[in-house]
C-alpha positions as CSV (number, residue, x, y, z in Angstrom):
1,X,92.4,94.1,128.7
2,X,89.8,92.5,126.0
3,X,88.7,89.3,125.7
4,X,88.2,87.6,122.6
5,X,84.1,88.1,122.6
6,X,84.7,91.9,121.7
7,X,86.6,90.9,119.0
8,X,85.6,92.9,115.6
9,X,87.7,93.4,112.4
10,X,90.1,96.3,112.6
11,X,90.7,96.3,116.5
12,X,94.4,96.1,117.0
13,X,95.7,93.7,120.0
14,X,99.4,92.6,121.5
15,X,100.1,88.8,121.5
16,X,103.2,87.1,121.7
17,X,105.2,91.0,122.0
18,X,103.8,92.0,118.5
19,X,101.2,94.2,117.7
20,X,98.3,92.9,115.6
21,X,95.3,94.2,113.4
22,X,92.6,91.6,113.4
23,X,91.6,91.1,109.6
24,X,88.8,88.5,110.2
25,X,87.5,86.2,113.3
26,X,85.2,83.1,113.6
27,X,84.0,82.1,117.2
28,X,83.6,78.0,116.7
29,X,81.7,76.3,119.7
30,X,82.4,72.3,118.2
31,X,79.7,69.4,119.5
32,X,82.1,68.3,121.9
33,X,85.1,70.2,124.2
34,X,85.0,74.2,124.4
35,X,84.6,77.2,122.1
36,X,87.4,78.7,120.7
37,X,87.9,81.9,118.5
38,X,90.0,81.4,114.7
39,X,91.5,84.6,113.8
40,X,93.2,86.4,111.3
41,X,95.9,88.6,112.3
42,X,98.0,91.0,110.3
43,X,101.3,91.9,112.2
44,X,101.5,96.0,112.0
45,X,105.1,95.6,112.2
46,X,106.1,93.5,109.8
47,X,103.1,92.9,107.7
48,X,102.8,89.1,108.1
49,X,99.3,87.7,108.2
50,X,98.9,85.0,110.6
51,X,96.3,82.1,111.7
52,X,95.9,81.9,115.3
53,X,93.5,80.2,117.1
54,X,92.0,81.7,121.3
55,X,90.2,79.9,123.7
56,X,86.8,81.4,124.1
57,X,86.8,84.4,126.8
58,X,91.3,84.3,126.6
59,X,92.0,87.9,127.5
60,X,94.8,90.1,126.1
61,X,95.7,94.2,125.6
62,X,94.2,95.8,123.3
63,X,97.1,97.9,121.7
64,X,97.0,101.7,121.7
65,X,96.8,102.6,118.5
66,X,97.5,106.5,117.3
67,X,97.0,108.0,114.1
68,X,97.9,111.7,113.1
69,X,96.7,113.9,109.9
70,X,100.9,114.6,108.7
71,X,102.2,116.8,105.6
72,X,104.8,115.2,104.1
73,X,107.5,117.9,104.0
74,X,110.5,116.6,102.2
75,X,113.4,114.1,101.4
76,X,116.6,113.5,103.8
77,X,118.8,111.1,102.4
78,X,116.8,108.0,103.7
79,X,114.4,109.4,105.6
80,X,111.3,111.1,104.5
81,X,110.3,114.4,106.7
82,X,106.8,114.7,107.7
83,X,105.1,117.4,109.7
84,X,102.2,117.2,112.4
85,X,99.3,119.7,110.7
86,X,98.1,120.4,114.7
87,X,101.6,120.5,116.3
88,X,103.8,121.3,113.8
89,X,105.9,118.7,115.4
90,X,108.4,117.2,112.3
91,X,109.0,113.5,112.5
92,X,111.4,111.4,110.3
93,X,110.4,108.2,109.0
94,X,112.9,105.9,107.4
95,X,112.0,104.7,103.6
96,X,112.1,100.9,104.1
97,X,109.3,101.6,106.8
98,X,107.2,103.4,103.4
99,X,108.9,101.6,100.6
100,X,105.1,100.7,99.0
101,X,103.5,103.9,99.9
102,X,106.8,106.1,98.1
103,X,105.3,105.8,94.7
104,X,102.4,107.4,95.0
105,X,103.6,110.3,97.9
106,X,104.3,113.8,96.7
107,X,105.4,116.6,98.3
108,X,102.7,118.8,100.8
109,X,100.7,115.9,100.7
110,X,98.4,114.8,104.0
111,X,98.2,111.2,104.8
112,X,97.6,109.9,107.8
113,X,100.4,108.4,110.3
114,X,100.1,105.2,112.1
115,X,101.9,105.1,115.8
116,X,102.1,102.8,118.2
117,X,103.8,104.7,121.4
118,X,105.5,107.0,119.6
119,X,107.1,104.0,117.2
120,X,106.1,104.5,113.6
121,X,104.0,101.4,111.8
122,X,103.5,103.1,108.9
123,X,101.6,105.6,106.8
124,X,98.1,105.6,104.7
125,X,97.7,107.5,101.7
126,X,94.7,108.9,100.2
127,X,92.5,106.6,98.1
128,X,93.3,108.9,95.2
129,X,96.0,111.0,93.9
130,X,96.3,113.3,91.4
131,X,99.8,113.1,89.6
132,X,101.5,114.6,86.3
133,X,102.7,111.6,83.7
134,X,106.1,112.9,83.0
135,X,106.8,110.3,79.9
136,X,104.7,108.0,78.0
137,X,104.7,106.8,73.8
138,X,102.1,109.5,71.8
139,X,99.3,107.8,71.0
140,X,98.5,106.8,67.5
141,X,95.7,108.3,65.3
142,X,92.8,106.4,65.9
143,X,93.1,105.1,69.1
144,X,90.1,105.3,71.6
145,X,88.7,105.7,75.2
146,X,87.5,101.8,75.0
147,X,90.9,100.5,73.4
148,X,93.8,99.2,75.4
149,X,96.4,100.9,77.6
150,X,100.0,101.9,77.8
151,X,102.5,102.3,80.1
152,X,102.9,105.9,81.7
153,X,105.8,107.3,84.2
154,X,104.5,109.3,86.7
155,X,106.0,112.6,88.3
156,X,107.2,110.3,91.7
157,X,108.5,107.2,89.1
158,X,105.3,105.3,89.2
159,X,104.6,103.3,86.4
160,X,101.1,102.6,85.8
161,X,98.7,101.1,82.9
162,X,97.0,104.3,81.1
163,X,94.5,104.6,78.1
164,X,96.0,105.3,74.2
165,X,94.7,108.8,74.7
166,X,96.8,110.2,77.5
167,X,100.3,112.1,76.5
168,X,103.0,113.4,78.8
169,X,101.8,116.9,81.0
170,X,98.5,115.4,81.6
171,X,97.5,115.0,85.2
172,X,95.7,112.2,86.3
173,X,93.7,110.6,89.0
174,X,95.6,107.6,90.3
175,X,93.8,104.7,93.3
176,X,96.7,104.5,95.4
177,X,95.1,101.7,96.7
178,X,95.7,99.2,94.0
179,X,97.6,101.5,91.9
180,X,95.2,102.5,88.7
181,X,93.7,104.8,86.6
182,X,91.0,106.2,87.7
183,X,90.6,109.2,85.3
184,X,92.1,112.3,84.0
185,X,92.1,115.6,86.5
């Protein structure tokens, strides 16, 4: 149990049977009646962000929180395979849990795996990837680094915003993150 003075941005906790990441937290001690804690909370389940408010000193479980270093192994219909690099235990994960995160995942990559009680939450990619643009329009004579961007297909599907001067067969450093260019590999 934890009460809301060790609050700190990133500690997971259970409320209301849902498991939440705190995002950002405000204790509030008004001129008149008690202090109270105003919290952000993202639901690891579904992904909602949520306003709740805690009396000052309310206790509640903190939620155990696992992650794992996995290798993503391979494709099974819906699922996605992935495989524990100390165990070699295989897991499946079903796609709508990794819909986001499918763009950007290749096979024999490592990301890290998210479990709460052997329930999957969800996966977390590198901050970078390096991936080969399969089809994009040549560029035109003339174009430069510091002039505008086109749109590329990467070898998972992604489309992302590249410069003039990348062609297909190039591989490129992508920020999974907000999905960008970063540079060329």
């Amino acid at each position: 149990m934890i009460s809301t003075a060790d609050f700190k941005n990133g500690l997971t906790i259970e409320v209301d049977n849902a498991i939440w990441r705190i995002v950002e937290f405000q204790h509030v001690k008004p001129g008149k009646g008690g202090a109270f804690v105003r919290s952000k909370l993202k639901n690891l389940r579904t992904g909602a962000v949520q306003d709740k408010t805690f009396r000052a000193g309310a206790r509640m479980e903190q939620a155990p929180i696992e992650k794992s270093t996995m290798q993503y192994l391979y494709e099974d219909g819906d699922s996605y395979v992935f495989m524990n690099t100390e165990t070699y235990e295989q897991l499946e994960i079903p796609g709508e849990h990794i819909q986001d995160e499918l763009k950007f995942l290749k096979e024999n990559m490592e990301v890290q795996v998210t479990l709460y009680k052997g329930e999957v939450l969800g996966i977390d990619l590198p901050n970078t990837v390096t991936l080969e643009v399969t089809e994009t329009e040549p560029g035109i004579k003339g174009d430069t680094a510091s002039g505008g961007s086109k749109p590329a297909t990467l070898e998972t599907g992604a489309i992302i915003q590249v410069p003039f001067f990348v062609k297909a067969g190039d591989k490129l450093i992508v920020n999974t993150v907000d999905s960008t260019y970063v540079s060329r590999a």
